[in-house]
C-alpha positions as CSV (number, residue, x, y, z in Angstrom):
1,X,-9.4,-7.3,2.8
2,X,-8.5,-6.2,6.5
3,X,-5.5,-4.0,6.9
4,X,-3.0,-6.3,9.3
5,X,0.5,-5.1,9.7
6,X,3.3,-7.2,11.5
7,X,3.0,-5.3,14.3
8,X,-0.2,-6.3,15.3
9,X,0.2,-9.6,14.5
10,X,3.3,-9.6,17.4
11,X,1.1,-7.7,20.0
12,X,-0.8,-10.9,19.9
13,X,1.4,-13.9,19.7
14,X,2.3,-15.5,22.9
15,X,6.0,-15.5,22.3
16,X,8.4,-14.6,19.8
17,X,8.5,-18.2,18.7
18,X,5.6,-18.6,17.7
19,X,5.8,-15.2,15.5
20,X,8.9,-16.9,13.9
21,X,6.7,-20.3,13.3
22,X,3.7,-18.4,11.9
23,X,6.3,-16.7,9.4
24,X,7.4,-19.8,8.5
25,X,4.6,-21.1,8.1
26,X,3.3,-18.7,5.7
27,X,6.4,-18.5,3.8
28,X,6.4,-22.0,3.2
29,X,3.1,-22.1,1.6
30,X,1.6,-24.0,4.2
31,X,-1.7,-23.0,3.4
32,X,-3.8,-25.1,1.2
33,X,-6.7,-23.3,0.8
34,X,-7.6,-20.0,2.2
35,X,-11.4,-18.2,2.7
36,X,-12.5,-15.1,3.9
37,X,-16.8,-13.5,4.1
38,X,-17.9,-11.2,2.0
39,X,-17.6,-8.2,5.0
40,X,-14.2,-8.6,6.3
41,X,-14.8,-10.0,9.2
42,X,-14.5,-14.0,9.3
43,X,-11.1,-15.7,7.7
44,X,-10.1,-18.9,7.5
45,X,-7.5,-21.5,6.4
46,X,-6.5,-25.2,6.0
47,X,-3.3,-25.4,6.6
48,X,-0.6,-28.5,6.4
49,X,0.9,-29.8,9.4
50,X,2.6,-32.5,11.7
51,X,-1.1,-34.3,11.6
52,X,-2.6,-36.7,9.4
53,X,-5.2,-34.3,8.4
54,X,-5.0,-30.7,7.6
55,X,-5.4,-28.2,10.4
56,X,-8.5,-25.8,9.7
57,X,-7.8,-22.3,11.5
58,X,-10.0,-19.1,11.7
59,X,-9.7,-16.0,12.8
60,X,-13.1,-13.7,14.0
61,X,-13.0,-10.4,13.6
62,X,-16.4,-9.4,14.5
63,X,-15.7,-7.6,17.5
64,X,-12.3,-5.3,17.7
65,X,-10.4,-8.5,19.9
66,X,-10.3,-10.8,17.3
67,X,-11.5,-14.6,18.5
68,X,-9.1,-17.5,17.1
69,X,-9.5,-20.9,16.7
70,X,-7.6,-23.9,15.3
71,X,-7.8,-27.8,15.3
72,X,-4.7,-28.2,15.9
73,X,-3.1,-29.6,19.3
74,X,-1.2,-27.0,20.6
75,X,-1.8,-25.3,24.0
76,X,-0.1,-21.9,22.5
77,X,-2.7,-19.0,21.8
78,X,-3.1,-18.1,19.4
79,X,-1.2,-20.6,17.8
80,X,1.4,-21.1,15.1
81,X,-1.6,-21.6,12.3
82,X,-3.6,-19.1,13.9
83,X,-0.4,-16.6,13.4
84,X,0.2,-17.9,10.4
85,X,-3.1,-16.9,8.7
86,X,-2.8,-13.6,9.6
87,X,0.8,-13.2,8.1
88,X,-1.4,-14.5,5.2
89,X,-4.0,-12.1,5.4
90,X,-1.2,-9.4,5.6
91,X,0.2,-9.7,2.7
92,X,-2.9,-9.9,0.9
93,X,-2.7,-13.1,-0.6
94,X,-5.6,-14.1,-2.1
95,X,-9.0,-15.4,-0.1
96,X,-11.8,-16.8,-1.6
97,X,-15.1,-15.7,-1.1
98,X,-17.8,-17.8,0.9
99,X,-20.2,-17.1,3.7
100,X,-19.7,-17.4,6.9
101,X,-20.1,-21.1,8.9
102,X,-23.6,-21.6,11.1
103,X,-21.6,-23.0,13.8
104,X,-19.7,-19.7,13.9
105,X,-22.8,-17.6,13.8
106,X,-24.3,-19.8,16.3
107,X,-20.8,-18.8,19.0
108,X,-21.4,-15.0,17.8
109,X,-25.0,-15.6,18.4
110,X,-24.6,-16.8,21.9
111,X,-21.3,-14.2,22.7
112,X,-23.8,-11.5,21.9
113,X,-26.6,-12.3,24.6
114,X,-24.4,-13.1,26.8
115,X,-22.8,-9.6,26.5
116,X,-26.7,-8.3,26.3
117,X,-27.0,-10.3,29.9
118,X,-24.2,-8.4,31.3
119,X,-25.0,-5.5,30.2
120,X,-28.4,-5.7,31.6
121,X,-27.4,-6.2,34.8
122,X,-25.1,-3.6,34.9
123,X,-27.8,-1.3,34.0
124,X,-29.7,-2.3,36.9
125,X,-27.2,-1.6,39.2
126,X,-23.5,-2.8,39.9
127,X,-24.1,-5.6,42.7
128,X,-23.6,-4.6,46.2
129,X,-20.5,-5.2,47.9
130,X,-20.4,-8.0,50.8
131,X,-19.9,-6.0,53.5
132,X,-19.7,-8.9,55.6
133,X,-16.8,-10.6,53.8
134,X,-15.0,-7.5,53.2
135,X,-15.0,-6.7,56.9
136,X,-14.1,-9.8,58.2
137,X,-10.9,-9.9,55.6
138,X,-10.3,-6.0,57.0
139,X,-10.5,-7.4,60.4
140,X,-8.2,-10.0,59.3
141,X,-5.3,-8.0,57.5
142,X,-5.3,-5.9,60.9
143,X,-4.4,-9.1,62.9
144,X,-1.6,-9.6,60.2
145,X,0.0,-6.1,60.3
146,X,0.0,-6.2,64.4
147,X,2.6,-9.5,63.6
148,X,4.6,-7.8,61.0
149,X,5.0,-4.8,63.2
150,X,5.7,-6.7,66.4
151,X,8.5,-8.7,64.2
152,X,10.1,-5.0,62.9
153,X,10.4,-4.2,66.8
154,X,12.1,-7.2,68.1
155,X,14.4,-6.8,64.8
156,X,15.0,-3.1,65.5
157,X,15.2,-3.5,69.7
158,X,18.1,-6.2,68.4
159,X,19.7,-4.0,66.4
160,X,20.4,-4.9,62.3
161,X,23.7,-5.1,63.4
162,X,22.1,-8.5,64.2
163,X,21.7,-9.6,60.7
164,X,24.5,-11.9,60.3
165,X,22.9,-14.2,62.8
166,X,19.5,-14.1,62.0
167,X,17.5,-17.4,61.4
168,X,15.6,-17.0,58.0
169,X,13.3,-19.3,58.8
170,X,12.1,-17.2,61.2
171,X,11.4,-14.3,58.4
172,X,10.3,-17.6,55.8
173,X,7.6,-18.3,58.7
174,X,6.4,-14.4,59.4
175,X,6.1,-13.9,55.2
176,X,4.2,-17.2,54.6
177,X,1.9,-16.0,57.7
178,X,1.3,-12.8,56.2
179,X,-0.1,-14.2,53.0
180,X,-2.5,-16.1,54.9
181,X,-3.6,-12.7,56.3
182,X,-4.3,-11.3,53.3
183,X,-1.2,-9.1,53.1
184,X,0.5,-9.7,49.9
185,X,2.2,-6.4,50.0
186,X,4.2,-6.6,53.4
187,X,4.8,-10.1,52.2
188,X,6.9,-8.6,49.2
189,X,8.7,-6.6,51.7
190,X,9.2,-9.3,54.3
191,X,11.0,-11.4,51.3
192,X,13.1,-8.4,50.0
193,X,14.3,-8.5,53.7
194,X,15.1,-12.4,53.5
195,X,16.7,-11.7,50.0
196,X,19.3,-8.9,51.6
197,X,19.5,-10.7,55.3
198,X,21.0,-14.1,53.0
199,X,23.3,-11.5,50.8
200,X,24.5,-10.2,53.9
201,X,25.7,-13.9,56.0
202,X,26.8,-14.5,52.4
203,X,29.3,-12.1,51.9
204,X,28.9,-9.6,54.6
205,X,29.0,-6.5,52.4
206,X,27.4,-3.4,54.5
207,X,25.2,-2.6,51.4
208,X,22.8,-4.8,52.5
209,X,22.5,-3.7,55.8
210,X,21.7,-0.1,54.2
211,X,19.2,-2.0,52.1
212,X,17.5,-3.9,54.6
213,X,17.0,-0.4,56.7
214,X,15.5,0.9,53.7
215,X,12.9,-1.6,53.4
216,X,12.2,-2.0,57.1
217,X,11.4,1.8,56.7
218,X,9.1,1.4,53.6
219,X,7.4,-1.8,55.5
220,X,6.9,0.8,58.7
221,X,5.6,3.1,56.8
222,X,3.2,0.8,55.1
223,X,1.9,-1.0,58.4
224,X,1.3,2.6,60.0
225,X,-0.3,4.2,57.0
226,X,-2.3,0.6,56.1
227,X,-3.8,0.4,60.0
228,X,-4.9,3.8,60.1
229,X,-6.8,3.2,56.4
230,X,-8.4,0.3,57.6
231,X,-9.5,1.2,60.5
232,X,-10.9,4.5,59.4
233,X,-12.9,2.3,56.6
234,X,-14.2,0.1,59.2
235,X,-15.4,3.0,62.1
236,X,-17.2,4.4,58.7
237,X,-18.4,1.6,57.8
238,X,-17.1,2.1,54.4
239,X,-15.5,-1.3,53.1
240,X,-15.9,-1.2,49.4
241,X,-12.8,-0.8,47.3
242,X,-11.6,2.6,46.7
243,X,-9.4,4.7,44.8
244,X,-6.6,4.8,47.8
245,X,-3.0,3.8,46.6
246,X,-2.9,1.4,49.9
247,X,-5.3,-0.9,48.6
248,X,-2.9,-2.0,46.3
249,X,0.1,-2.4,48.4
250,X,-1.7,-4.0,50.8
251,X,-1.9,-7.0,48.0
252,X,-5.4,-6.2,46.2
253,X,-5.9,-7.0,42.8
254,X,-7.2,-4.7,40.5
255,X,-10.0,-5.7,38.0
256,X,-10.5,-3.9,34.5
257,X,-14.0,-2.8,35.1
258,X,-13.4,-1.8,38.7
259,X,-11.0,0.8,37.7
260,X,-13.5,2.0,35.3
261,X,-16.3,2.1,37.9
262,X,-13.8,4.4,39.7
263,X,-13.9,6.9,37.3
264,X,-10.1,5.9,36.8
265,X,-10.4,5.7,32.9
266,X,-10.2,7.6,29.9
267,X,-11.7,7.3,26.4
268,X,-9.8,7.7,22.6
269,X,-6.2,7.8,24.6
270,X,-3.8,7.9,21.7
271,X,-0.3,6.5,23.4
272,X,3.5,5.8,21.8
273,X,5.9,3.3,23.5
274,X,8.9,5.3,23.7
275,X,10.9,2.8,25.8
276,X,10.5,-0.9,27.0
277,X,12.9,-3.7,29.2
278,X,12.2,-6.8,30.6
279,X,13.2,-7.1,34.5
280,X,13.3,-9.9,37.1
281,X,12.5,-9.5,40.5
282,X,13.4,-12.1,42.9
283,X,11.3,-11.5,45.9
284,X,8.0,-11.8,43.2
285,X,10.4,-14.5,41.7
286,X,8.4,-12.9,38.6
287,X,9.3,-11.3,35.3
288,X,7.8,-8.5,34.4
289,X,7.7,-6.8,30.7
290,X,8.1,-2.9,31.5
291,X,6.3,-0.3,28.8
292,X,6.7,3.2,29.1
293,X,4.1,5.0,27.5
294,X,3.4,9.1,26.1
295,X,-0.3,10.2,26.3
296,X,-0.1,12.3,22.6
297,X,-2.5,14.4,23.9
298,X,-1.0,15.4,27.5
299,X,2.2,14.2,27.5
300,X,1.8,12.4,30.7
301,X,3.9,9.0,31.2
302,X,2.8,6.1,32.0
303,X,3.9,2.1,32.6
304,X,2.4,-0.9,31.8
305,X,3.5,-3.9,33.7
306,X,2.8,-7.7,32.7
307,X,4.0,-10.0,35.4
308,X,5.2,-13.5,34.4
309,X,5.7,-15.7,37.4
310,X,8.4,-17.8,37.1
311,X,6.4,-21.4,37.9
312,X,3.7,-19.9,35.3
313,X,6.2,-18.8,32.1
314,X,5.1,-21.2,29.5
315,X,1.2,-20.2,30.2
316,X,1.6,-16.5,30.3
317,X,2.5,-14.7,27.3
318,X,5.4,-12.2,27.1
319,X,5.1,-8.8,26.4
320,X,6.7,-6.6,23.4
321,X,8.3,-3.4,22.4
322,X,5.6,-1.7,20.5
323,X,6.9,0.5,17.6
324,X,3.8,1.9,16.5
325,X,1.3,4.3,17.9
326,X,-1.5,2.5,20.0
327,X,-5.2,3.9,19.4
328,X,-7.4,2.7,22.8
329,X,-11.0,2.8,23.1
330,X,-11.4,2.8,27.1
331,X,-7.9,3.2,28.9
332,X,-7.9,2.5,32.6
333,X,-5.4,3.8,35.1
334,X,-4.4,2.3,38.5
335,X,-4.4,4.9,41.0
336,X,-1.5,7.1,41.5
337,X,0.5,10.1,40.9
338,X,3.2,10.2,38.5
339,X,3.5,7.4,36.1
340,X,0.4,5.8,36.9
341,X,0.0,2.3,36.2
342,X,-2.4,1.6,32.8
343,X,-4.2,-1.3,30.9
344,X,-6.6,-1.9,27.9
345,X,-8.9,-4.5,26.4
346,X,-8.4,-4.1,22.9
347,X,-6.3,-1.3,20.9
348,X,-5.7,-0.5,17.8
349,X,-2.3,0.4,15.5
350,X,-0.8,2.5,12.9
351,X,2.3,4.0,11.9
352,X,3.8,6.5,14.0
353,X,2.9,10.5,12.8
354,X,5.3,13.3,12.8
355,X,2.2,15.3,14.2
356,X,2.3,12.7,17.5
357,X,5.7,13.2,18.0
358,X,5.4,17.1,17.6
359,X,3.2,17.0,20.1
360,X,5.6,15.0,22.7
361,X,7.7,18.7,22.3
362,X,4.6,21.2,23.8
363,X,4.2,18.6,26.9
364,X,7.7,18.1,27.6
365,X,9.3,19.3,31.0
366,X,11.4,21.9,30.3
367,X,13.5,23.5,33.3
368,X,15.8,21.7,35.5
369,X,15.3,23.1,39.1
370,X,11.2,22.8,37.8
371,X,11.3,18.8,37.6
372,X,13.9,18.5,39.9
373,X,11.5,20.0,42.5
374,X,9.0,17.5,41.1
375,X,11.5,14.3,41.7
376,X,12.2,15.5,45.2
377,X,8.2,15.5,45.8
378,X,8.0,12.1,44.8
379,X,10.9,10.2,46.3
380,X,10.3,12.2,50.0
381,X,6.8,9.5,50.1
382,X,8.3,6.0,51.6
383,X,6.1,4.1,49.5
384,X,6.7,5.7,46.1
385,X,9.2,4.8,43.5
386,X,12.4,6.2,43.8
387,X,12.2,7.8,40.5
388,X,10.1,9.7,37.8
389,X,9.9,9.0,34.3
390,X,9.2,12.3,32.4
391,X,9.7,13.7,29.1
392,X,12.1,16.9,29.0
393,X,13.0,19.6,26.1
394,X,16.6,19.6,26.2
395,X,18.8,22.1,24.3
396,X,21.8,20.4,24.7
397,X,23.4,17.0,25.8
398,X,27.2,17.0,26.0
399,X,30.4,16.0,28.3
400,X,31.8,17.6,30.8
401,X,34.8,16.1,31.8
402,X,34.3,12.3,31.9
403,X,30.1,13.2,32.5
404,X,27.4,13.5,30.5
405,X,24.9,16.5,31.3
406,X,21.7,17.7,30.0
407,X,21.2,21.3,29.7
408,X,18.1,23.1,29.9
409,X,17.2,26.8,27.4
410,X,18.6,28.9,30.3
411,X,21.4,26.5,30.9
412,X,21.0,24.5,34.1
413,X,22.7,20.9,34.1
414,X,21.4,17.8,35.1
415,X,24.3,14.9,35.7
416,X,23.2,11.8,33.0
417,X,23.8,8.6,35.0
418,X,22.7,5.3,35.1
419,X,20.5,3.9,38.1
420,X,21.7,0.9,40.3
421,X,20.4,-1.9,39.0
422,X,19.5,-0.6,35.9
423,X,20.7,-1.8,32.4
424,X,23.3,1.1,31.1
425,X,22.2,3.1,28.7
426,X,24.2,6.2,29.6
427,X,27.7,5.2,27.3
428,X,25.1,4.4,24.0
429,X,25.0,8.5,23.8
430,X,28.6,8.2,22.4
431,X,26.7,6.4,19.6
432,X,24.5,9.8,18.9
433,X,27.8,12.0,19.6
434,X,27.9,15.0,16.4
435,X,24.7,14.7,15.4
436,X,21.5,16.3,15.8
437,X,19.6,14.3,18.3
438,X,21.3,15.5,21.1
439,X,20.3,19.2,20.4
440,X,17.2,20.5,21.2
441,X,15.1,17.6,21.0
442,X,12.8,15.6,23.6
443,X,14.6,13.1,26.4
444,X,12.1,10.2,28.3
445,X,14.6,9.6,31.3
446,X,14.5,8.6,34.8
447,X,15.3,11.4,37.2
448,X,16.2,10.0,40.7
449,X,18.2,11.0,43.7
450,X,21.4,9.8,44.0
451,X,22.3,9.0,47.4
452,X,25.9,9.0,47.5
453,X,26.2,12.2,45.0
454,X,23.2,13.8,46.8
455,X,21.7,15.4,43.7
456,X,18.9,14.4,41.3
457,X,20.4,12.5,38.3
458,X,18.7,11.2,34.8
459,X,18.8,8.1,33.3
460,X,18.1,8.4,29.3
461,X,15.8,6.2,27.7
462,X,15.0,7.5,24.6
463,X,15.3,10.4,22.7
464,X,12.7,11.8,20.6
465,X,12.4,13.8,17.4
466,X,10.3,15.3,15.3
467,X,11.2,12.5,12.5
468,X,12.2,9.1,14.8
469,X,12.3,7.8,18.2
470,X,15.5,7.0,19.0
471,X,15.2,4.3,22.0
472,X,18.3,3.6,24.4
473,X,16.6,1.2,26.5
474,X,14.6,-1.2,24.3
């Protein structure tokens, strides 16, 4: 019989719900009657339910994604049953044997050419590029950044002093014109303005005015560096996508296999979750599920990011912490510097080795003035995060007063603090005081430059040993 653990069965449920139903079900001995073929790679069940009739769900493992199906009613997928079978199939109950069904050999049948179809053509040649409609839009996202910079120059010849009398709707009409220009990105901007400009007549706190500059400088800095791209692309005549950060912040939408064609990709990645969170943004009013992830073989960190728009929740599913280690076939990356953006189609899982985390230790940062240097790079760019997630060999982690510090072999400090915004995490390492994970071991923080302080700071968000993963922010 496959090998299923919980874990994978959790990576692919739509919610936690339905994990919790599929238990149920299986626990309940919902199943009636349970069959699996003689290779592994075709189960199925009839299982009991609200109906008249008995539910009949499968699960096809042919290829590594499994395909699910059930007769049920729900929308959910994979569903309750669907989960349910394979908390079956994980505890091994038993299965009998039969063959396979000619209907289901008939989909696999079809699947397959088309794949062969695909495949074909890609042989032949990726299809060209409509020049024509990718001009005309280039052409047309120009027109919109001329409006969003003529709006930053009334704003600024006014004076943000101005804020408190501002009419939104003015801001609500420029952002809802920018979409129509193609210019998702300054649209985010232009609604993180809104957001701060209605904090502000709300309660007239000067923070806002600080945080509306700051955006009006990232959106500046966005329109400059975005008309000179675009522009160059069109005197070159050069309009396909391309590996520049900007198309992305302009609002383009990266597919799976673009990225790949890009050279953006990389084969048999081995990755560990070492920290996850869940964070709303209101501008996007999205959620969006936040992994951060260790390459095992370079150390390098990176973030996954699955956005949940708020008007789309019930039809997107949520993301998870992922304890175990993540084996993927083709790994993409979005283009970038530190913590690059990745995705998959498909991975595999298995208990986490003490050789993996080992390995965390020989890529690990491990002077402070060395990735302080490195932060400093990052956050001087407008349009990059205001932080770096890294992974950093500490020999010690104590107080100082009131403060937590991090110490480095030859003993330089970094101040442990908690970023604005940010769930606290900071205080849990009273939880760890006298014991041996805050000696010598491996810290995944966020090092970012505090503005009133004026030094570089970390966030902790896990700590790693050889033996466990100790996670702060989960």
């Amino acid at each position: 019989m496959k090998k299923i653990t919980e874990q994978y069965i959790t990576t692919l449920a739509p919610n936690a719900n339905a994990v919790n139903n599929g238990r149920k079900i299986s626990q309940k001995g919902g199943f009636v009657k349970r069959f699996r073929s003689g290779d592994d790679t075709f189960y199925m069940g009839e299982c009991s339910g609200s109906g008249k009739s008995n539910y009949i769900t499968s699960a096809d493992f042919v290829e590594e994604n499994p395909v699910f199906r059930c007769s049920c009613p729900s929308r959910q997928f994979p569903c309750k049953h669907s989960l349910a079978l394979l908390f079956e199939i994980s505890q091994e109950k038993k299965f009998e044997l039969f063959e396979v069904p000619e209907d289901i050999l008939q989909k696999r049948q079809k699947k397959e050419a088309r794949a062969a179809k695909a495949a074909a053509g890609k042989k032949a040649g990726k299809p060209k590029t409509n020049k024509a409609a990718r001009t005309k839009k280039i052409k047309k996202q120009l027109e919109g950044l001329k409006l969003a910079e003529e709006m930053m120059h009334n704003l600024l010849s006014a004076g943000l002093g101005t804020m408190g009398g501002s009419s939104i709707k003015t801001y609500r009409d420029l952002a809802k014109q920018l979409g129509d220009y193609y210019l998702a990105g300054p649209q985010l901007y232009v609604n993180r303005l809104i957001l701060e400009i209605e904090a502000f007549q709300k309660d007239g706190e000067s923070s806002h005015y600080k945080a509306a500059a700051h955006i009006l400088t990232q959106l500046r800095a966005l329109v400059k560096k975005s008309e000179a791209y675009l522009k160059e692309k069109l005197e070159k005549e050069e309009v396909e996508n391309d590996s520049n950060i900007l198309y992305e912040e302009l609002g383009g939408i990266w597919k799976l296999d673009q990225l790949q064609e890009l050279g953006l990709k990389k084969e048999n990645a081995s990755l560990l979750q070492l920290s996850f969170q869940v964070v709303y943004d209101e501008a996007r009013k999205e959620f969006i599920d936040v992994g951060w992830w260790a390459d095992v073989d370079t150390g390098e960190v990176s973030v996954t990011q699955n956005y949940r728009p708020v008007k789309a929740m019930k039809y997107i599913k949520q993301e998870d912490t992922v304890f175990e280690a993540a084996s993927v076939p083709m790994l993409a990356y979005y283009p970038g510097e530190i913590n690059r953006r990745i995705r998959w189609d498909g991975a595999s899982y298995s208990p986490v080795t003490t050789e993996q985390r080992k390995s965390l230790f020989a890529h690990a940062e491990t002077s402070v003035p060395a990735v302080a240097k490195k932060v400093k790079n990052q956050v001087k760019n407008t349009l990059s995060d205001n932080f770096a997630v890294l992974l950093f060999c500490f020999a010690q982690i104590g107080k100082v007063g009131e403060a937590y510090v991090m110490q480095d072999a030859k003993g330089n400090r970094i101040l442990l603090e908690d970023m604005a915004g940010m769930e606290g995490t900071v205080q849990r390492l009273a939880l760890l005081a006298g014991s041996d994970l805050l000696e010598g071991q491996v810290l995944l923080g966020a090092f970012f430059y505090d503005e009133e302080k004026r030094r570089i700071c970390v966030q902790p968000y896990s700590i790693v040993t050889e033996g466990q993963i100790v996670r702060l922010l989960y």
